[in-house]
N, CA and C atoms as a LAMMPS dump frame, in Angstrom:
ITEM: TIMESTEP
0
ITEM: NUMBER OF ATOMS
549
ITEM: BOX BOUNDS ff ff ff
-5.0000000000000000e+02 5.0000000000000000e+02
-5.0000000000000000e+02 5.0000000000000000e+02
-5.0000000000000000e+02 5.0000000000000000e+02
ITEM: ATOMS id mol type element x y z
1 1 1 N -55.167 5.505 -300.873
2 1 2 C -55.508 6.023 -302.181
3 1 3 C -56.734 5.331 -302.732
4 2 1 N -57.174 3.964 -302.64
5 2 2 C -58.11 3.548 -302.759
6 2 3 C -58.101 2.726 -304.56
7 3 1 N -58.987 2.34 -304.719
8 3 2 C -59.578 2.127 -305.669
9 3 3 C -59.046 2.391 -307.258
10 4 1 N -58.515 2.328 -308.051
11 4 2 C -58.123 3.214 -309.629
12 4 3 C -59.305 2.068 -310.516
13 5 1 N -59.747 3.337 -311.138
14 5 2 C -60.249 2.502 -312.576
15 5 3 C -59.137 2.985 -313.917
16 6 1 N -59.268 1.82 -314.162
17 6 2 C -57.782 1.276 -315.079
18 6 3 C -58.348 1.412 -316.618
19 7 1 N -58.269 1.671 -317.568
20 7 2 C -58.709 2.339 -318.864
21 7 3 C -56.95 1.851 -319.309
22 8 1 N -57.356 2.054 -321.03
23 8 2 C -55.927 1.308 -321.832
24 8 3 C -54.712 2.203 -321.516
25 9 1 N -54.955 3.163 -321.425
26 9 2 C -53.763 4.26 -321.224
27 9 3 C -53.207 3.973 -319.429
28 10 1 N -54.177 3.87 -318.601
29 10 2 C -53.588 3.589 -317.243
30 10 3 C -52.932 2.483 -317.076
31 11 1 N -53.69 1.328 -317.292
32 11 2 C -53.415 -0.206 -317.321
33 11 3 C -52.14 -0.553 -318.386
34 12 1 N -51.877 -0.046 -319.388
35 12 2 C -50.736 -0.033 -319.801
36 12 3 C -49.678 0.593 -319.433
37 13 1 N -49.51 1.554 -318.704
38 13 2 C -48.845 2.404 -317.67
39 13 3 C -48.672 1.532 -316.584
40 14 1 N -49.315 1.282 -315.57
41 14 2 C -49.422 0.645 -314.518
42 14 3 C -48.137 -0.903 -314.815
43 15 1 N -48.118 -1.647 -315.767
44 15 2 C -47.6 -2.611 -316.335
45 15 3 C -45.787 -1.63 -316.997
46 16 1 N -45.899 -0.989 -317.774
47 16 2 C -45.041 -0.611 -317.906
48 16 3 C -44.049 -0.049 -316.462
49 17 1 N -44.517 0.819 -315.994
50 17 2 C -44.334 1.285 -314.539
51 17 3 C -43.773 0.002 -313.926
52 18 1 N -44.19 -1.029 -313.527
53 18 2 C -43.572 -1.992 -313.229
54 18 3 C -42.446 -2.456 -313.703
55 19 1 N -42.359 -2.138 -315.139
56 19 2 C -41.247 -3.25 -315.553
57 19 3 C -39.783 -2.233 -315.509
58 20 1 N -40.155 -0.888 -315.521
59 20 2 C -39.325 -0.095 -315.294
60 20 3 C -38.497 0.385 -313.742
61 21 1 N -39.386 0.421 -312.907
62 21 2 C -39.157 0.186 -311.663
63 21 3 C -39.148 -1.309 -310.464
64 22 1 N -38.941 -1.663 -311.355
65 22 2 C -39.418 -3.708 -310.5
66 22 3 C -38.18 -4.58 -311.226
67 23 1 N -38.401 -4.521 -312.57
68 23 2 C -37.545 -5.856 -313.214
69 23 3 C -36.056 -5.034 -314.354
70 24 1 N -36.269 -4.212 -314.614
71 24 2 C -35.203 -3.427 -315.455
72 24 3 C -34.227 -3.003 -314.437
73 25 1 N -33.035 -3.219 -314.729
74 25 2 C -31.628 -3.265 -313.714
75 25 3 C -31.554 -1.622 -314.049
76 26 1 N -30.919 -1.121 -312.89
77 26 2 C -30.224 0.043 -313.094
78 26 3 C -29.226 0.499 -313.631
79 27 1 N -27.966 -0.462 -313.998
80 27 2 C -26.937 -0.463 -314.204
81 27 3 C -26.769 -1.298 -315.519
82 28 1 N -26.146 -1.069 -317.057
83 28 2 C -26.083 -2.188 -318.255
84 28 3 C -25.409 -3.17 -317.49
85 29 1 N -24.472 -3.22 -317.325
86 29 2 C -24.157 -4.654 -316.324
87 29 3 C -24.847 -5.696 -315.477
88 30 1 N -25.581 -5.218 -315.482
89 30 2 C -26.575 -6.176 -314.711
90 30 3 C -27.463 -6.766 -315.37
91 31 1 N -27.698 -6.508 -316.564
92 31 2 C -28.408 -6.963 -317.525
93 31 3 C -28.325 -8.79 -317.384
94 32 1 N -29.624 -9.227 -317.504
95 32 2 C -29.824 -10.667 -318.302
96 32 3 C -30.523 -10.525 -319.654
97 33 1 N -30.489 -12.201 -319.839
98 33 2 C -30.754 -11.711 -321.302
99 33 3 C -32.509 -11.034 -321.739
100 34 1 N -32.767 -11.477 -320.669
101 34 2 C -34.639 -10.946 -320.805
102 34 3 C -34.606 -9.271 -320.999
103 35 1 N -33.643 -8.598 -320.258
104 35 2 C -33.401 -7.058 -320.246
105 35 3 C -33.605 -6.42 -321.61
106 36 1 N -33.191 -7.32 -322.506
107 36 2 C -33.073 -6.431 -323.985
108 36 3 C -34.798 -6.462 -324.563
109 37 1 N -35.213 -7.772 -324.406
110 37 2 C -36.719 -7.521 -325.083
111 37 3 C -37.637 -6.926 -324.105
112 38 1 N -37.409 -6.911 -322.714
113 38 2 C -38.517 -6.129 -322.247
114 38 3 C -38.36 -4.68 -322.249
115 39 1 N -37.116 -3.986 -322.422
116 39 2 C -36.45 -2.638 -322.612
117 39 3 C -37.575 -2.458 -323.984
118 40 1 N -37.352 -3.656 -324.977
119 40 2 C -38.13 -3.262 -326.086
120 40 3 C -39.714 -3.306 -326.214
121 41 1 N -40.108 -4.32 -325.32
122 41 2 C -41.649 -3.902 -324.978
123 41 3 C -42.107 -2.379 -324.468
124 42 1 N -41.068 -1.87 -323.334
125 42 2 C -41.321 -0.693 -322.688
126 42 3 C -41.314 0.584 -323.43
127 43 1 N -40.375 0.327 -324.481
128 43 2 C -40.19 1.179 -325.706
129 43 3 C -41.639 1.326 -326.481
130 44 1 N -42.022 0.256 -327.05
131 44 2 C -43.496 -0.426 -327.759
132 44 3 C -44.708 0.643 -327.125
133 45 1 N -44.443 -0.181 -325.921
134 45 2 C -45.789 0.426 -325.14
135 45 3 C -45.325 1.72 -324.447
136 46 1 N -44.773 2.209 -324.342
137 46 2 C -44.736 3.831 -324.536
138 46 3 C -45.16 4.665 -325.284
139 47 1 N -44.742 4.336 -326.896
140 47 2 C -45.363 4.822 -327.857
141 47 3 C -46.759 4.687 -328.059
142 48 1 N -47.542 3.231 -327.593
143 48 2 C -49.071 2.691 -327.726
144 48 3 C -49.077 4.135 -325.936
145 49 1 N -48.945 4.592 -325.148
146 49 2 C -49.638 5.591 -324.264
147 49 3 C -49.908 6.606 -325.578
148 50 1 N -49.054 7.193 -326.088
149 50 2 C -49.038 8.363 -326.724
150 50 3 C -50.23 8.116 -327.824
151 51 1 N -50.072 7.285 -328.292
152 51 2 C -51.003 6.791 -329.261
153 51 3 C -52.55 6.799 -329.194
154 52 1 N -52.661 5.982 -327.514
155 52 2 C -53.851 6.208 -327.359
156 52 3 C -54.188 7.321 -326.5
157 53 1 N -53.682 8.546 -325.815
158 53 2 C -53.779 9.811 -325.181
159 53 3 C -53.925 10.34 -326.528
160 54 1 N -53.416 10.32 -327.935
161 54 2 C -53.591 11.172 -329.248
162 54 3 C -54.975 10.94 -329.841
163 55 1 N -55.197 9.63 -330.103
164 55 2 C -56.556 9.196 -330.398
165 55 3 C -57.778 9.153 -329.57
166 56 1 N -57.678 9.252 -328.501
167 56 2 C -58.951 9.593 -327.04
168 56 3 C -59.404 11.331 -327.33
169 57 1 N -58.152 11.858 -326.975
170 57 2 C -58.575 13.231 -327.829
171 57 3 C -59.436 14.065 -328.391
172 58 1 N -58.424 12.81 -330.02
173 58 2 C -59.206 13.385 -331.386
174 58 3 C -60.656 13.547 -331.191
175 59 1 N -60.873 11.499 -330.845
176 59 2 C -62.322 11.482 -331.016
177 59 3 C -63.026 12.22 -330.003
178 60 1 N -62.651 12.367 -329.349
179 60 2 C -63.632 13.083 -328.005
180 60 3 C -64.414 14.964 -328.697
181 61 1 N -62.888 15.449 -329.304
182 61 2 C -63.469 16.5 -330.147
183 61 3 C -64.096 16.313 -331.389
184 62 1 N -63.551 15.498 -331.96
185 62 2 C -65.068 14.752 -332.986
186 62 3 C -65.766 14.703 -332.734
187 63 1 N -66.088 13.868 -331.595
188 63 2 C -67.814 14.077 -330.918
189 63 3 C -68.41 14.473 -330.634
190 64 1 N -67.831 15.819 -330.601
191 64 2 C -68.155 17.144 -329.457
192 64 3 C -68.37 17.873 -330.603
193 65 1 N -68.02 17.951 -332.021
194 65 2 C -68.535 18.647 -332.679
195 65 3 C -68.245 17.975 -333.889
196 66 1 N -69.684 17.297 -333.965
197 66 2 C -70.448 16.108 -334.505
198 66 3 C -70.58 17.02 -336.228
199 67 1 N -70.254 16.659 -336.977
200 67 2 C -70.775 16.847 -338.673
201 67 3 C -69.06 18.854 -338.76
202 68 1 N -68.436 18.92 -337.852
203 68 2 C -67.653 20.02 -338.414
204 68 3 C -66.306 19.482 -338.959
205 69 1 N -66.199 18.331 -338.434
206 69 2 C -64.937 17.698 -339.578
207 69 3 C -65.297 16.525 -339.964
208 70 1 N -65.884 16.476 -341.159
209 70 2 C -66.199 14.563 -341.802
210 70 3 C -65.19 14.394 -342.013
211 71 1 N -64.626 15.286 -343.006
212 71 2 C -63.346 14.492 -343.714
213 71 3 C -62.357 13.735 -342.978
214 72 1 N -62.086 14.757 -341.788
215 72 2 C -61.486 13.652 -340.354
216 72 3 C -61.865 12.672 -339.654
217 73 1 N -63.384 12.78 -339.525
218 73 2 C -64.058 11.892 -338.986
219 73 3 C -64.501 10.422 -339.838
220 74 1 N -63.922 10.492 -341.209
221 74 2 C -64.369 9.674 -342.283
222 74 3 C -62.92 9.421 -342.125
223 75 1 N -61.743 9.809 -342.086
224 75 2 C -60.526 9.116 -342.205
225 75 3 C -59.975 8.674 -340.82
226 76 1 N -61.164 8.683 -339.696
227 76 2 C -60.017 8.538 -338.179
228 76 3 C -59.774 7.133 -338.142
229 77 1 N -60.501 6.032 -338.551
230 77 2 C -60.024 4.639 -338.296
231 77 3 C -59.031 4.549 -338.787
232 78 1 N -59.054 5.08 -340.522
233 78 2 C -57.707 4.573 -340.947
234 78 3 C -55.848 5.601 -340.588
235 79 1 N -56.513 6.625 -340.499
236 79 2 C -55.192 7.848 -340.165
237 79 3 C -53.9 6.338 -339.62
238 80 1 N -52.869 7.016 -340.188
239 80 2 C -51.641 6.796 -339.425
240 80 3 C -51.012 7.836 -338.254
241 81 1 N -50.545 7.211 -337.462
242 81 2 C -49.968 8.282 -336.144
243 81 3 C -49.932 9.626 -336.506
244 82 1 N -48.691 9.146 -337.328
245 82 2 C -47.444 10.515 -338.063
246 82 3 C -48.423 11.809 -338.764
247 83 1 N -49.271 11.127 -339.269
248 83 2 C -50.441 11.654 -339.871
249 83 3 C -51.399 12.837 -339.057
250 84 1 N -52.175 12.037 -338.399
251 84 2 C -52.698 12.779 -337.108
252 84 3 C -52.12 13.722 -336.384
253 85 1 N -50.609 12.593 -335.73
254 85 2 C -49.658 13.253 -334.998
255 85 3 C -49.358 14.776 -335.316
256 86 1 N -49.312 15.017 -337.086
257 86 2 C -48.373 16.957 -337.298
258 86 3 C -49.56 17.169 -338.394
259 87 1 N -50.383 17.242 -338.448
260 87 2 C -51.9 17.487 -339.529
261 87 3 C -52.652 17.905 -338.479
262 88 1 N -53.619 17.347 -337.676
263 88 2 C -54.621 17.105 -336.799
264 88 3 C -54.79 18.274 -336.32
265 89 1 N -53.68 18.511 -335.492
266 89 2 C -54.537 19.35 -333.936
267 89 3 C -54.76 20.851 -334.886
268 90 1 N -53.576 20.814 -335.936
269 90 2 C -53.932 22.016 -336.592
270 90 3 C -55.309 22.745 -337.154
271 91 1 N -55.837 21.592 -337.497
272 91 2 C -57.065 20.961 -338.294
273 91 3 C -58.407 21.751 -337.065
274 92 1 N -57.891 21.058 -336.149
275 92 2 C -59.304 20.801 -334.875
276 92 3 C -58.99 21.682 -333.465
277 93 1 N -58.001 22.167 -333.304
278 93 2 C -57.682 23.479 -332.245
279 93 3 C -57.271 24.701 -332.848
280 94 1 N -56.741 24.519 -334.464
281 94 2 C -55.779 25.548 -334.54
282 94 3 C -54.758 26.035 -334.427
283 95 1 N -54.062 25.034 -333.772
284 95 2 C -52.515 25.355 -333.591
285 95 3 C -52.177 23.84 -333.793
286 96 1 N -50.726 24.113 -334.189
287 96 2 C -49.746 22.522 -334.392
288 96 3 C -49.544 22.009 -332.833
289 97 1 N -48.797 20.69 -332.646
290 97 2 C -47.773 20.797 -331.768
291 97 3 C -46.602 21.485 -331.82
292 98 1 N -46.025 22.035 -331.018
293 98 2 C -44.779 22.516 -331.501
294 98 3 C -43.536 21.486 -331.028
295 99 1 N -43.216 20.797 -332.711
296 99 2 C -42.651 19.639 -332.665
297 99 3 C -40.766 19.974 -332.554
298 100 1 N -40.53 21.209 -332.542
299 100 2 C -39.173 21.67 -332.062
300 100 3 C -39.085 21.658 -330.496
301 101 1 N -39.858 21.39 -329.529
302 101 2 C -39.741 21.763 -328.528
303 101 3 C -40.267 20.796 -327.333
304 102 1 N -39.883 19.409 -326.921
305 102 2 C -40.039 18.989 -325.627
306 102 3 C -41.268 18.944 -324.903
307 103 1 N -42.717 18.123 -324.366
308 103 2 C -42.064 16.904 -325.356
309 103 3 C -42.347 16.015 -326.498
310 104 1 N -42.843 17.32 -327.533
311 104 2 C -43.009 16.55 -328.674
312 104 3 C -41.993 16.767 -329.88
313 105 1 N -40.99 16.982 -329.362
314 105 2 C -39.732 16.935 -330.375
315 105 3 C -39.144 15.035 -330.016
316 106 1 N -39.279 14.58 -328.815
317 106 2 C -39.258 13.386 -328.417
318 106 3 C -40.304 12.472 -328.638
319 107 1 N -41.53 12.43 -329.086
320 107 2 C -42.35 12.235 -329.589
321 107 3 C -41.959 11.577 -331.321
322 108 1 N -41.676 12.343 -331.641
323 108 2 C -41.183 12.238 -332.998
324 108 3 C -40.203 11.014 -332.745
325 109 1 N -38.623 11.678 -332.657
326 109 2 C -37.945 10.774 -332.026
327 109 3 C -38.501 9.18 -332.011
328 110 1 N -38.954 9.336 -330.668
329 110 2 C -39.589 7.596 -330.396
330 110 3 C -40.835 7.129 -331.213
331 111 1 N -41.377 7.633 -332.17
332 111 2 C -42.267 7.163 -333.321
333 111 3 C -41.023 6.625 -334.305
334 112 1 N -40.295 7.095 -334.677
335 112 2 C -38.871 6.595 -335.415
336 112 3 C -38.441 5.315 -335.079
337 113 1 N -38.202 5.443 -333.657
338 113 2 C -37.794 4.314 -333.142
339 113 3 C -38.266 3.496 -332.872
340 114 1 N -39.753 3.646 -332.791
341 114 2 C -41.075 2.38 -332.917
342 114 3 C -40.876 1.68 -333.713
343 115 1 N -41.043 2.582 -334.958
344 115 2 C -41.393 2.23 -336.328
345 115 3 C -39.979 1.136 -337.059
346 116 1 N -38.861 1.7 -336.562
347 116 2 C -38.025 0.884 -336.743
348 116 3 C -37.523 -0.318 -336.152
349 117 1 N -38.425 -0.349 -334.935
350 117 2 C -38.686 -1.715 -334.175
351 117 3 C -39.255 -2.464 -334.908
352 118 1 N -40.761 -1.86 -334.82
353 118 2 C -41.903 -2.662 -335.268
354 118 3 C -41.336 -2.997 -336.699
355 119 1 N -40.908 -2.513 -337.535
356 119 2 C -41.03 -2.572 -339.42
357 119 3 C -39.786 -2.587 -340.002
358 120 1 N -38.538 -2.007 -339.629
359 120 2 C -37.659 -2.4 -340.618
360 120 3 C -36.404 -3.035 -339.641
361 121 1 N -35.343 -2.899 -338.841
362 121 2 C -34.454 -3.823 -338.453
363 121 3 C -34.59 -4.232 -336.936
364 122 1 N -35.805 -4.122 -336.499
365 122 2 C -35.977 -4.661 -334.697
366 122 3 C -34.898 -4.081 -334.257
367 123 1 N -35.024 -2.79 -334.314
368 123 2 C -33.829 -2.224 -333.35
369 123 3 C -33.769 -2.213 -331.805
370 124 1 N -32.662 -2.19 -331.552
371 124 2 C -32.128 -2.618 -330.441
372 124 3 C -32.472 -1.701 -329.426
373 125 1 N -33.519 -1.748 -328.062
374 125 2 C -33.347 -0.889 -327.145
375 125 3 C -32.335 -1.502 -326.082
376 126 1 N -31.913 -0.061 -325.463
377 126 2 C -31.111 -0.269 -323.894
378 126 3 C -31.672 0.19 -322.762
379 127 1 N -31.269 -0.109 -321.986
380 127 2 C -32.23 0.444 -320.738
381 127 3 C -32.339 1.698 -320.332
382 128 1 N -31.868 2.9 -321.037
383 128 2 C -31.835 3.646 -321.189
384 128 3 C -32.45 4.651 -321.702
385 129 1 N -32.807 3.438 -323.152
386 129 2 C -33.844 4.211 -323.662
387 129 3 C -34.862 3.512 -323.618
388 130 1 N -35.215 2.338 -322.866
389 130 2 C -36.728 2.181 -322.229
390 130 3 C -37.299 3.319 -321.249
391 131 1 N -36.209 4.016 -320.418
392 131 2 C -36.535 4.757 -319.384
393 131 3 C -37.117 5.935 -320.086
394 132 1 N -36.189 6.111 -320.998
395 132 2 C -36.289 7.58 -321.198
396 132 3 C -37.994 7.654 -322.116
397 133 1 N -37.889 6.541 -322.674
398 133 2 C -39.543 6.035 -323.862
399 133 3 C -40.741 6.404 -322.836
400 134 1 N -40.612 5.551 -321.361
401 134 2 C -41.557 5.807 -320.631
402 134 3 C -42.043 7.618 -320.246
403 135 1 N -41.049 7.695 -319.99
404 135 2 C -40.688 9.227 -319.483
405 135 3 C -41.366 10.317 -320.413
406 136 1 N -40.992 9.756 -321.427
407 136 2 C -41.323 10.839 -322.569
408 136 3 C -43.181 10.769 -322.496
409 137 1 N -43.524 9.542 -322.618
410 137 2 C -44.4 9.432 -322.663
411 137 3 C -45.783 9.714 -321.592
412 138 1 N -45.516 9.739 -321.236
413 138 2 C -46.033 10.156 -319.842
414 138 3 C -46.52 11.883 -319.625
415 139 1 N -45.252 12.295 -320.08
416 139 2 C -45.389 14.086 -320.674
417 139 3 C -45.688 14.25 -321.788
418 140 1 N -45.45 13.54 -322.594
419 140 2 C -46.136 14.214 -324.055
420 140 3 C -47.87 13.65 -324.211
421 141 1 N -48.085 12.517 -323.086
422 141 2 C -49.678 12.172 -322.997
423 141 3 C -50.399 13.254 -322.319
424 142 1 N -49.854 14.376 -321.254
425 142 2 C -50.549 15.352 -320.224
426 142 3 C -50.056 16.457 -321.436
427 143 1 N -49.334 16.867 -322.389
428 143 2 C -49.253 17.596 -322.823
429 143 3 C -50.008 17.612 -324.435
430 144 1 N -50.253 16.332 -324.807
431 144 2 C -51.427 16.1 -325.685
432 144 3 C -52.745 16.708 -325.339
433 145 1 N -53.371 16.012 -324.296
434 145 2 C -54.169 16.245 -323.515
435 145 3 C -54.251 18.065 -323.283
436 146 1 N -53.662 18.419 -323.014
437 146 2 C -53.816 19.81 -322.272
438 146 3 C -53.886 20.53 -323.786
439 147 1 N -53.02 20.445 -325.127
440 147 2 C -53.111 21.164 -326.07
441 147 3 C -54.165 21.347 -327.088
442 148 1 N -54.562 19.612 -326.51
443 148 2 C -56.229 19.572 -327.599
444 148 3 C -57.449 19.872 -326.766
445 149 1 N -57.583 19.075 -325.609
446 149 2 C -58.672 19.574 -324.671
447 149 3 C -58.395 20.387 -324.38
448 150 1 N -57.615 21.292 -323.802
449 150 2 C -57.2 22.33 -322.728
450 150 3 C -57.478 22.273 -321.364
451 151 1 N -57.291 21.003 -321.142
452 151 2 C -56.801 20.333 -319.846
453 151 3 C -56.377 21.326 -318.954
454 152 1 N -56.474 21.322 -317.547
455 152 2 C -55.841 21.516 -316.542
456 152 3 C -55.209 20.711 -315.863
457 153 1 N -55.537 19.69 -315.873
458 153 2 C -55.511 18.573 -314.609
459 153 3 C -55.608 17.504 -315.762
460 154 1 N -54.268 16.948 -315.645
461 154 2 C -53.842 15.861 -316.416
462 154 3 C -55.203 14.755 -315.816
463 155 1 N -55.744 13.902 -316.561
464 155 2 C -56.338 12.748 -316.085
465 155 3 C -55.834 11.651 -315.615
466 156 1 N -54.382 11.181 -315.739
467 156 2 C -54.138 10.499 -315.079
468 156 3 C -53.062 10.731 -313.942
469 157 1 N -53.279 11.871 -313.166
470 157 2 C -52.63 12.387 -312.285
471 157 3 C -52.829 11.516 -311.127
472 158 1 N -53.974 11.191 -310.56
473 158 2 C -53.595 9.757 -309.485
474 158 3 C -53.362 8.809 -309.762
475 159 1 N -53.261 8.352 -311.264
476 159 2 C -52.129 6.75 -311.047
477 159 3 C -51.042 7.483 -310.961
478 160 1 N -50.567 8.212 -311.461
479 160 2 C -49.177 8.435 -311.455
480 160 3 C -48.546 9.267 -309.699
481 161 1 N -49.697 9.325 -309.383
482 161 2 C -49.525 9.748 -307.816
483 161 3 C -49.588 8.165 -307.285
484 162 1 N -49.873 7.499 -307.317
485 162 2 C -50.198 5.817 -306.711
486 162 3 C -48.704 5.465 -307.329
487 163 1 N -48.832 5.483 -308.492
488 163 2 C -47.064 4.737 -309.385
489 163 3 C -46.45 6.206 -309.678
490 164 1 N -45.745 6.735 -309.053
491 164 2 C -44.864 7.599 -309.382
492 164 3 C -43.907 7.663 -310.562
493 165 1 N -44.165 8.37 -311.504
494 165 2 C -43.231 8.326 -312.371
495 165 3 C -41.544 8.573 -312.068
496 166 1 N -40.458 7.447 -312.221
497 166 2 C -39.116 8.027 -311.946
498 166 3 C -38.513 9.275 -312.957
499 167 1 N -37.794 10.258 -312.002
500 167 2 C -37.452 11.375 -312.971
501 167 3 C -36.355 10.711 -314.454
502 168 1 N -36.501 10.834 -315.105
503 168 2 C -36.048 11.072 -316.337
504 168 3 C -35.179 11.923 -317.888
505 169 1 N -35.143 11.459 -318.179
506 169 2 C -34.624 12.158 -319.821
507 169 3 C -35.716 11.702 -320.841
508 170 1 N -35.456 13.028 -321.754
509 170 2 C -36.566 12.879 -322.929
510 170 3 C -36.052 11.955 -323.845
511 171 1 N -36.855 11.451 -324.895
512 171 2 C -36.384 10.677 -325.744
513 171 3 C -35.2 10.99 -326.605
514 172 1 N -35.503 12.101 -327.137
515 172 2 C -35.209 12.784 -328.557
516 172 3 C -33.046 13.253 -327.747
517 173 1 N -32.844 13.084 -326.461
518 173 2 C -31.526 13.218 -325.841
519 173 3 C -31.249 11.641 -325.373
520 174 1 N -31.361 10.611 -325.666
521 174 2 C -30.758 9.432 -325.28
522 174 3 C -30.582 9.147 -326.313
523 175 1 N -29.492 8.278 -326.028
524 175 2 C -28.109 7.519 -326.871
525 175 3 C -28.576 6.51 -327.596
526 176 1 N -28.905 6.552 -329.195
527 176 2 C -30.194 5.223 -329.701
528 176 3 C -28.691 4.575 -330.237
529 177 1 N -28.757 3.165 -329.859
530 177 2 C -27.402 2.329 -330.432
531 177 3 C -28.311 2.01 -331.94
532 178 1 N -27.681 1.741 -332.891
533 178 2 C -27.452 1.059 -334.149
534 178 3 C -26.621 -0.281 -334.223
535 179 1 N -27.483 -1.375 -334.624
536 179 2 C -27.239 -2.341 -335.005
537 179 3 C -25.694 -2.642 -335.832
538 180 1 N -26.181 -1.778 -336.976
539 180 2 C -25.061 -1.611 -338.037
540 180 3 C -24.255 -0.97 -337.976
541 181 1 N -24.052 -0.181 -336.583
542 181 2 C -22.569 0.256 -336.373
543 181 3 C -21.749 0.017 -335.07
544 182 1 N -23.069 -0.425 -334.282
545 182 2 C -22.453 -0.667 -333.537
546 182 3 C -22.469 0.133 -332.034
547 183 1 N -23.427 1.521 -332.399
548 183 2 C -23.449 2.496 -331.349
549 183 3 C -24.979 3.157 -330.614
């Protein structure tokens, strides 16, 4: 296969990919105690693929048509995800995502569950739903991609031919435990 040039979206993949297929047990039982925070890194940086496959995008059609959205182009540093995420593509293709439907109904989902990592009770991932974070992500980055550019050919189709993505579940269908109850 040769050679990959590694960009933030690959190289964070490539690392994740590892920790999902290399050091994350298959089984909750097998768990040590390192299992719970790197489940939660994999979670993290799942959401940072989507993030930056959403923002590569934007700007790329910003650039491409230089002075037809300031107002976007004057708010892209500061935009929040969520923001961009169900505003944007409407804005700059014309159509939404369609956030009822797989996989950006999971999308949503694991922005929730970021956000409630990152900002209000460090919620708890399982290995389960590290898998499923990666997974999601991975499809909702080729399906970003394809809805704003109109992609054919995902761009990162040979890392993921080099690191194979394991088959999966979407986010928005795995089992998110709660702290405060317990599940």
């Amino acid at each position: 296969m040769g050679w990959l040039n590694l960009d933030a979206w690959s190289e964070m993949y490539v690392g994740l990919h590892w920790m999902v297929t290399h050091e994350l047990p298959e089984r909750h039982y097998e768990t040590a105690p390192r299992h719970g925070p790197l489940s939660k890194l994999v979670l993290l940086g799942s959401h940072h693929l989507i993030e930056v496959m959403l923002f590569k995008c934007i700007r790329r059609i910003l650039d491409n048509s230089a002075g037809a959205h300031p107002d976007l182009d004057h708010r892209y540093d500061r935009v929040q995800f969520l923001d961009a995420f169900s505003k944007w593509p409407e804005r700059l293709v014309g159509s939404p995502f369609d956030d009822e439907s797989e996989p950006f109904k999971s999308v949503l989902t694991l922005s929730r569950r970021r956000n409630a990592t990152i900002h209000k009770e460090s919620a708890l991932t399982t290995l389960d739903m590290a898998r499923a974070a990666l997974y999601t992500a991975v499809y909702a980055s080729e399906a970003i991609e394809r809805h704003l550019l109109g992609s054919k050919n995902f761009k990162y189709e040979r890392v993921l031919k080099k690191y194979p993505l394991p088959s999966g579940q979407w986010f928005s269908e795995v089992k998110l435990i709660d702290a405060k109850r317990g599940i």
